[in-house]
C-alpha positions, 0 to 999 in steps of 0.5 A: 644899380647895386645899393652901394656903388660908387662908394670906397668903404675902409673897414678895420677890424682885427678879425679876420672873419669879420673883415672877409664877411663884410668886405664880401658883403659890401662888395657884393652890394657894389662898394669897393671895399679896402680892409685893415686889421689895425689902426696902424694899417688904417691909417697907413691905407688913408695915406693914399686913399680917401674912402667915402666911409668907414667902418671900424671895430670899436674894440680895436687892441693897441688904439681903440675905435674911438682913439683911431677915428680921433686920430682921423678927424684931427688929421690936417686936411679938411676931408677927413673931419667929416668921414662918415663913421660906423661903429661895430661891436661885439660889446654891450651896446649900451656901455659902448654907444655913448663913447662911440659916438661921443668920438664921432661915430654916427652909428654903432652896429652889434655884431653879428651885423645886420647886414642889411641895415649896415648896408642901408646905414651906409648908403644913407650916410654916403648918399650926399657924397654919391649926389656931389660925385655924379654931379661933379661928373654932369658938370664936367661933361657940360664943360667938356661940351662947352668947351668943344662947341666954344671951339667950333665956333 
């Protein structure tokens, strides 16, 4: 089993080197990955897709990071408050990472992006949200079970 399976990452960023480079890179480790270049796509894209992560450039032209992820967690629904966050960043680390994770991110990667670290950051961060969906799916299958025995009977 891949490092990243059964896990929908959204990553935004306004590059689109950066974008292909992790969206092959996670899918490469089983994520399903959904990219935009803009906050405007980002949240167009959240319209009809919860992903389990996401991943968002801080230097974001029109709405920064910050000012996107905000947006995200101030949406009515309770899903979206807790959405792991990762910060990515071609800024000095030092002047960003008090903003990005006064925000709410939970991690800031510098780019170039250690790959190998942000694909176990985010493993890390989603692991819980894996853990309820394959137990959602054990119950399930118990109940479907459950109920065919209860049939039978």
């Amino acid at each position: 089993m891949s490092k990243l399976s059964n896990r929908c990452l959204l990553v935004v960023d306004d590059d689109a080197d950066t974008r292909l480079l992790l969206g092959m890179a996670l899918e490469f480790e089983g994520a399903e990955v959904l990219t935009a270049a803009s906050a405007k796509e980002a949240l167009d894209l959240l319209a009809w897709r919860k992903p389990d992560a996401l991943l968002c450039d801080f230097g974001l032209p029109e709405v920064n990071g910050c000012e996107l992820l905000q947006e995200i967690r101030t949406k009515k629904a309770r899903v979206w408050q807790r959405i792991p966050a990762i910060a990515v960043t071609a800024y000095d680390r030092k002047q960003v990472l008090p903003e990005a994770l006064a925000a709410g991110f939970q991690l800031l990667f510098t780019k170039p992006i250690d790959l190998d670290g942000l694909t176990a950051a985010i493993a890390e961060l989603t692991q819980s949200k894996v853990c309820d969906l394959i137990h959602s799916k054990a119950v399930s299958a118990l109940g479907t079970e459950h109920s065919r025995a209860v049939e039978k009977a």
